[in-house]
DRENPA-3360 file (N, C-alpha, C; in nm, 2 decimals, always signed):
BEGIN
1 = XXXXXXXX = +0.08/-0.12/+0.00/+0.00/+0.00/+0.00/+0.09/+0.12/+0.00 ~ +0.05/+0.22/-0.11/+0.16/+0.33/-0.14/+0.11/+0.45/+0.00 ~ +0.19/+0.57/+0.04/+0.13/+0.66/+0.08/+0.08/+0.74/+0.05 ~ -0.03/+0.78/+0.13/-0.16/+0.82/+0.13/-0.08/+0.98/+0.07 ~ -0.16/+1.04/-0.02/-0.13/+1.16/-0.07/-0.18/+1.29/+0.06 ~ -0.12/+1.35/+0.16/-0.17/+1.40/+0.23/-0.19/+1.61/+0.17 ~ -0.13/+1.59/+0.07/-0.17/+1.76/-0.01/-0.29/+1.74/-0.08 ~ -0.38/+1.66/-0.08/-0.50/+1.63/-0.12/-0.58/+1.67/-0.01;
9 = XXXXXXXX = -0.56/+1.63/+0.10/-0.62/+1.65/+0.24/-0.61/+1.81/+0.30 ~ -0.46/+1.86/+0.26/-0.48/+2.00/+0.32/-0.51/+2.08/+0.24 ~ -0.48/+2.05/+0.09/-0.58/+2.14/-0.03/-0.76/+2.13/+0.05 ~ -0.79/+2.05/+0.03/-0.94/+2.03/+0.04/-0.99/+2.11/+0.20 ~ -0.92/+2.07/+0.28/-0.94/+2.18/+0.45/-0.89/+2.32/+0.36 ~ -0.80/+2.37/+0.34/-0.75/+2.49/+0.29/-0.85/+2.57/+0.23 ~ -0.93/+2.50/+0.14/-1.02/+2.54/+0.01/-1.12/+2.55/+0.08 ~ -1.21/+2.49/+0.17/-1.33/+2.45/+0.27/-1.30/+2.59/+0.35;
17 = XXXXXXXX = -1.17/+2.60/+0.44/-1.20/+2.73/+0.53/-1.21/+2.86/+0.45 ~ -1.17/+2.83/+0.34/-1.13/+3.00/+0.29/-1.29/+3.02/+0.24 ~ -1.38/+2.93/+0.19/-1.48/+2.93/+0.16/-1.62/+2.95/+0.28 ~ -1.59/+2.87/+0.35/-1.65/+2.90/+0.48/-1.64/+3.04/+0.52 ~ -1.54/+3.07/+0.54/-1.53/+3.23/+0.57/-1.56/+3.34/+0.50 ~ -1.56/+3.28/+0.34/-1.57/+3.39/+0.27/-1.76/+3.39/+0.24 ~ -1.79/+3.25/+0.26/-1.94/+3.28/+0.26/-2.03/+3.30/+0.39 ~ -1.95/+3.35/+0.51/-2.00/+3.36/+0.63/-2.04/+3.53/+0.58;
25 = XXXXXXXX = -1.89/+3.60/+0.51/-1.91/+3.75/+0.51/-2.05/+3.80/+0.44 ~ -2.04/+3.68/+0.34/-2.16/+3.70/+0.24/-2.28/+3.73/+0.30 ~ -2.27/+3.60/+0.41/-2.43/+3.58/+0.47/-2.45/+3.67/+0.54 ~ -2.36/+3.74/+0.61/-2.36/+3.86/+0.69/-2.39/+3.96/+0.65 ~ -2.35/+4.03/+0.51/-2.40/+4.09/+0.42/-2.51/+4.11/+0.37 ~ -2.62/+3.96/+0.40/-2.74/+4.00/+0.38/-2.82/+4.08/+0.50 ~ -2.79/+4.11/+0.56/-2.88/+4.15/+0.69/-2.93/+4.24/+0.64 ~ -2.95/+4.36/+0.58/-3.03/+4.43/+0.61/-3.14/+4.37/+0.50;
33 = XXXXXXXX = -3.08/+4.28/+0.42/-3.21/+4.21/+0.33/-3.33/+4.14/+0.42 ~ -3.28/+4.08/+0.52/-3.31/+4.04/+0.60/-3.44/+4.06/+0.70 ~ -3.39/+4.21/+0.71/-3.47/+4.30/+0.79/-3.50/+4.44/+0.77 ~ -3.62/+4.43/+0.67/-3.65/+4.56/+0.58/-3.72/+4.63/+0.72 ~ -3.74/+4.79/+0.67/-3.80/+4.85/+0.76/-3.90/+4.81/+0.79 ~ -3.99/+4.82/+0.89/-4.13/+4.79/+0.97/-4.20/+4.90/+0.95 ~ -4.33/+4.87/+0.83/-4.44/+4.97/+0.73/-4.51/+4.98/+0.85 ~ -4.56/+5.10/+0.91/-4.65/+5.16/+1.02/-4.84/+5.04/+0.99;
41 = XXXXXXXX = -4.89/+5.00/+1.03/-4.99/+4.91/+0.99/-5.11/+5.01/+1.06 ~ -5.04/+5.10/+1.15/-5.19/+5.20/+1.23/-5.22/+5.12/+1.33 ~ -5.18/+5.01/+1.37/-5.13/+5.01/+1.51/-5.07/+4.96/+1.63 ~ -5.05/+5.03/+1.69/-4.92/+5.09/+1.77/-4.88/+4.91/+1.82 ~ -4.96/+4.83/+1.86/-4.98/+4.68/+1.96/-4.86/+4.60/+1.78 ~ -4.99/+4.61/+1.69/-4.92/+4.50/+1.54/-4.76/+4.50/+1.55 ~ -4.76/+4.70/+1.56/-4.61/+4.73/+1.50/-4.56/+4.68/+1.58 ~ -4.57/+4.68/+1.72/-4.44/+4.65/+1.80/-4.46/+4.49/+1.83;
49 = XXXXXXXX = -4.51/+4.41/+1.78/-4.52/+4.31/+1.76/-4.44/+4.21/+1.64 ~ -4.46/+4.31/+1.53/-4.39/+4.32/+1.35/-4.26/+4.33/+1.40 ~ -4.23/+4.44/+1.42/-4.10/+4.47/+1.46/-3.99/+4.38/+1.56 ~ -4.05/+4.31/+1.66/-4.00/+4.23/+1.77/-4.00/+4.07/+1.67 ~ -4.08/+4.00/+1.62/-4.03/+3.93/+1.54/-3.94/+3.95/+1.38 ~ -3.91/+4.12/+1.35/-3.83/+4.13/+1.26/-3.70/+4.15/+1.31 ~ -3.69/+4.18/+1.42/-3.57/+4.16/+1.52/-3.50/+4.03/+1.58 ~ -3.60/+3.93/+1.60/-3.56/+3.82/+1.64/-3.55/+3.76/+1.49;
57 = XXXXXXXX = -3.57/+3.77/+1.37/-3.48/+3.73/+1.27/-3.37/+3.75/+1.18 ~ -3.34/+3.86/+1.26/-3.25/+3.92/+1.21/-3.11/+3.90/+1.32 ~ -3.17/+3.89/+1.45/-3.09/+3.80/+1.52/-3.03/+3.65/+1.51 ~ -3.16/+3.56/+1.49/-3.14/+3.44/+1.43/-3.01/+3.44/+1.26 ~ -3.05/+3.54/+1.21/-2.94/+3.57/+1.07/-2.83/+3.62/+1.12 ~ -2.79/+3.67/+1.22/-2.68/+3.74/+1.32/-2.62/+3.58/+1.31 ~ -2.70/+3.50/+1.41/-2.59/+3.37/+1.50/-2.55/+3.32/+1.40 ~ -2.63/+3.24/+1.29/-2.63/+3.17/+1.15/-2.49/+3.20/+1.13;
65 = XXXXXXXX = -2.50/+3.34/+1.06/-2.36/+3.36/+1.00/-2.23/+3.30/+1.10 ~ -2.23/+3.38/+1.22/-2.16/+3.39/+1.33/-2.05/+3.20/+1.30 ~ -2.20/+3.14/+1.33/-2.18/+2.99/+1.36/-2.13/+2.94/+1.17 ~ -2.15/+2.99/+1.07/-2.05/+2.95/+0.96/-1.92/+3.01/+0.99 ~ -1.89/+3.13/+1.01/-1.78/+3.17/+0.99/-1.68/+3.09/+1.10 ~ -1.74/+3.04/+1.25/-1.67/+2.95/+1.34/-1.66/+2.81/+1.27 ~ -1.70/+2.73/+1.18/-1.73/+2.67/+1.11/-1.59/+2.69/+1.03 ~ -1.54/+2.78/+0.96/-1.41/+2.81/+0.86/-1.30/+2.80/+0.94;
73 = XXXXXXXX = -1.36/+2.88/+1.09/-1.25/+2.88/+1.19/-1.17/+2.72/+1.23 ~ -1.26/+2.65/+1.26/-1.25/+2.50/+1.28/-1.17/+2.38/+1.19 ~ -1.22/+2.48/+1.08/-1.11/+2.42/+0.92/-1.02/+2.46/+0.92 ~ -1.02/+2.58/+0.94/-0.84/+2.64/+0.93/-0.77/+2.62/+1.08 ~ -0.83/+2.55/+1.16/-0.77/+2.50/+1.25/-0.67/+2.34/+1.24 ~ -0.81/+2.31/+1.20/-0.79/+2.12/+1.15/-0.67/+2.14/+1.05 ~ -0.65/+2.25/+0.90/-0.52/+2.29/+0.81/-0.44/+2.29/+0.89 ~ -0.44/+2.39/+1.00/-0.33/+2.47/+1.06/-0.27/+2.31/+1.14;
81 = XXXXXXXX = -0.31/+2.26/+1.18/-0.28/+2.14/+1.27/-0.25/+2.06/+1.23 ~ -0.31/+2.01/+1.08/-0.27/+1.90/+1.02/-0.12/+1.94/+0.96 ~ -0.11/+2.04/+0.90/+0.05/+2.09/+0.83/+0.11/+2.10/+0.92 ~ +0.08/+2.12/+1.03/+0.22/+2.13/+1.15/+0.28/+2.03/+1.20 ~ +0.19/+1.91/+1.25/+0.18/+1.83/+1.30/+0.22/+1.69/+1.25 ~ +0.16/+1.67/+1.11/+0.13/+1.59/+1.03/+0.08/+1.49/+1.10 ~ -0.05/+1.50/+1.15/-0.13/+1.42/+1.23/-0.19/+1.32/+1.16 ~ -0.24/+1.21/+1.16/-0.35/+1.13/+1.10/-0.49/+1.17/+1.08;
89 = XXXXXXXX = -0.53/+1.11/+0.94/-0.70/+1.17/+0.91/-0.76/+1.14/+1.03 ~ -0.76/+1.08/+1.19/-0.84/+1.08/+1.23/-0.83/+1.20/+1.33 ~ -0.70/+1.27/+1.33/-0.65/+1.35/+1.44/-0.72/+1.49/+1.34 ~ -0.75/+1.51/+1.28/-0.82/+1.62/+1.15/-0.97/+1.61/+1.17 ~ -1.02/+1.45/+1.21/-1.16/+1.48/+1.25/-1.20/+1.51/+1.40 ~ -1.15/+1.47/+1.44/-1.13/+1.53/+1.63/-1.10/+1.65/+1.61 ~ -1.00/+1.74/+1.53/-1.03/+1.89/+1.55/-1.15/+1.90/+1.52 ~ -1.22/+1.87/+1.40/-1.33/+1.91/+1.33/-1.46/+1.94/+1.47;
97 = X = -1.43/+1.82/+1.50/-1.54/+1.81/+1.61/-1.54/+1.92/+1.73;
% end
């Protein structure tokens, strides 16, 4: 059995974090899509009602991103650890985890 090609392994973590990260910014980017202004409905009880669940989704789009971009962090951890270390694929999924 030949050796396992391990620059296949830290291309693909490498490529995964930079992507994770760069689509965390993305996601983050959408927020104000997210949460258009709150149109006055005439009254006062709706709006602040409208408003409090257009806030809590725009929170919920807050963490989301938050939790991809920790997500990239995790990969570029698992890279950073695997090239230093030259650990085994199983020591790359225990970072992951």
């Amino acid at each position: 059995m030949g050796k396992p090609d391990y620059q296949v392994v830290l291309g693909d973590l490498g490529a995964m974090a930079t992507r994770f990260k760069k689509e965390a910014v993305a996601y983050h980017g959408l927020h104000h899509e997210v949460k258009p202004s709150v149109a006055a409905s005439g009254d006062a009880g709706l709006d602040s009602m409208i408003k409090a669940m257009a806030d809590l989704i725009a929170g919920l789009h807050d963490k989301l991103g938050d939790r991809i971009a920790d997500h990239g962090d995790a990969l570029q951890y698992a890279h950073d650890s695997y090239h230093r270390h030259d650990v085994d694929v199983h020591g790359v999924f225990e970072d992951l985890m």
